[in-house]
C-alpha positions as CSV (number, residue, x, y, z in Angstrom):
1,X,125.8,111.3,107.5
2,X,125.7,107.7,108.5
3,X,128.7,105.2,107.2
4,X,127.0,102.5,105.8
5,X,123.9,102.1,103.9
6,X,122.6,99.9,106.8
7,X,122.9,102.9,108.8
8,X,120.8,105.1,106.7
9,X,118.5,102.3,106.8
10,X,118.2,102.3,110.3
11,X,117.8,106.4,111.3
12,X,115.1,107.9,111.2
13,X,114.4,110.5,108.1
14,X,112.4,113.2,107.2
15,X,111.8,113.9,103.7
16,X,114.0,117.2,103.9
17,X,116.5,114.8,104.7
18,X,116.6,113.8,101.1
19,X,118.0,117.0,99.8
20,X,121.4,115.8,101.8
21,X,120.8,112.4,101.1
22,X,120.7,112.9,97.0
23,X,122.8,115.4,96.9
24,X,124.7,116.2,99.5
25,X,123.6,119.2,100.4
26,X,124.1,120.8,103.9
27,X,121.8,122.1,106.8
28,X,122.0,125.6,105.4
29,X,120.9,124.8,102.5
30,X,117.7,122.2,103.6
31,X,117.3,126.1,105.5
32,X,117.3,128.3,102.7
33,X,115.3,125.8,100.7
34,X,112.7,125.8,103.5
35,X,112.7,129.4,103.7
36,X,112.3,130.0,99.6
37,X,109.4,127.4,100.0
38,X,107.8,129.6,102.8
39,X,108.2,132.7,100.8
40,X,105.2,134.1,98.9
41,X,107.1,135.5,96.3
42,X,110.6,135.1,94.5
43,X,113.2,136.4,97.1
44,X,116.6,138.2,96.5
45,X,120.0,136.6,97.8
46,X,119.6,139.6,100.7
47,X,116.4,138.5,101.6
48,X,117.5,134.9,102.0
49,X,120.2,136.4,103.9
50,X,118.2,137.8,106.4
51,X,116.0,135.1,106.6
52,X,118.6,132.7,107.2
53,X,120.8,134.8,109.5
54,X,124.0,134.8,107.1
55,X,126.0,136.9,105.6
56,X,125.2,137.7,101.7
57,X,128.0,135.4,100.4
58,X,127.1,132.5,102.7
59,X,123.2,133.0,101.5
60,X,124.4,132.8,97.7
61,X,127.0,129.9,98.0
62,X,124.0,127.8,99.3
63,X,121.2,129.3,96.5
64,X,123.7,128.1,94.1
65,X,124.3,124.1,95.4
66,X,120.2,124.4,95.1
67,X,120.5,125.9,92.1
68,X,123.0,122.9,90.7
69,X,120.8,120.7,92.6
70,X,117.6,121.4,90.5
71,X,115.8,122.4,93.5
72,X,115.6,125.9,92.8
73,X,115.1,128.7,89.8
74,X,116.3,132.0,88.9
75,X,114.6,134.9,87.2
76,X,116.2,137.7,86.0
77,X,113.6,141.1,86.5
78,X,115.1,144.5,84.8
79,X,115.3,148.4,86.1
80,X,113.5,150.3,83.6
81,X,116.4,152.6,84.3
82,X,119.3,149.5,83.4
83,X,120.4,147.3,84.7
84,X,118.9,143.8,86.8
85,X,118.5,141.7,90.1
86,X,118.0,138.0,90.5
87,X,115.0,136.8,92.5
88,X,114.8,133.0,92.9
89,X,112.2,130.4,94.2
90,X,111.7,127.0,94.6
91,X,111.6,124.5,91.3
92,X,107.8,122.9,91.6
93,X,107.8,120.0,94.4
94,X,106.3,117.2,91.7
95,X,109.6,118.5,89.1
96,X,112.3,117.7,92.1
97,X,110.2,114.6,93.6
98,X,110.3,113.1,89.3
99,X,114.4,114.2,89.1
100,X,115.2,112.2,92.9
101,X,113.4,109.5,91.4
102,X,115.5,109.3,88.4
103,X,118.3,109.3,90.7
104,X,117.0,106.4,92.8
105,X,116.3,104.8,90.1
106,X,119.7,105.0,87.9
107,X,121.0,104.2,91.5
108,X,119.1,101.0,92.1
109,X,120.2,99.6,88.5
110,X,123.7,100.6,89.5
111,X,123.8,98.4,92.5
112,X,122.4,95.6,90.7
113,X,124.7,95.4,88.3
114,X,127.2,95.8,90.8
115,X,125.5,93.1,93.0
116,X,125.6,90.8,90.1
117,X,129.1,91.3,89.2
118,X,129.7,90.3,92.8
119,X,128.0,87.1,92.2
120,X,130.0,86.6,89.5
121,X,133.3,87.3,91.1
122,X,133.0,85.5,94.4
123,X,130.8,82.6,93.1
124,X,132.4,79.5,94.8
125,X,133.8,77.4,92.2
126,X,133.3,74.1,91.8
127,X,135.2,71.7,93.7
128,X,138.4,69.3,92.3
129,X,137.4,66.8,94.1
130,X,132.9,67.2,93.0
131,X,134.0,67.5,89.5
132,X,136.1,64.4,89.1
133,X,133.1,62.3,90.3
């Protein structure tokens, strides 16, 4: 991840590259995403496993950052026998794009403000010698 904001600027990014960039998510997890994406249906924390090339713990460590993220859901389905498995998919693309822009926006006012009070803090004072004039 670059130092400065005038780095990030500079490099080239893909839109995948968000998921790190709002929230700091890792490679494995811009992975698993992808792969939940790619899926036809909901997948287990195995599947993902496989997919991915992980061990199960690894696999579920990185469905839950995307699942504190907001980039992905869980469902619960039931055994008729007892008991229940998690399957979990991607949260719709225009329901992720809407939360980053929240972000960017709450972001952006941030800065302002924080531009402004910079203004205000290292605003060159008048002079002695322009005000006794």
């Amino acid at each position: 991840m670059p130092d400065s904001m005038n780095e990030m600027l500079r490099q080239d990014m893909e839109c995948e590259g968000l998921l790190e960039c709002f929230h700091g998510l890792k490679d494995l997890d811009r992975n698993v995403f992808g792969v939940l994406v790619d899926a036809s249906e909901p997948l287990t924390v195995d599947e993902v496993a496989d997919n991915v090339d992980r061990e199960r713990t690894t696999a579920y460590r990185s469905i839950q950052r995307l699942l504190d993220a907001g980039f992905v859901q869980r469902e619960q389905v039931n055994y008729e026998d007892g008991g229940y498995y998690h399957v979990f998919e991607p949260v719709a693309a225009d329901e992720v794009a809407d939360d980053m822009q929240r972000l960017l926006n709450d972001w952006y006012a941030k800065m302002g403000q924080l531009i402004q009070e910079f203004r205000t803090k290292y605003d060159d004072p008048p002079s002695t010698a322009t005000a006794e004039k």
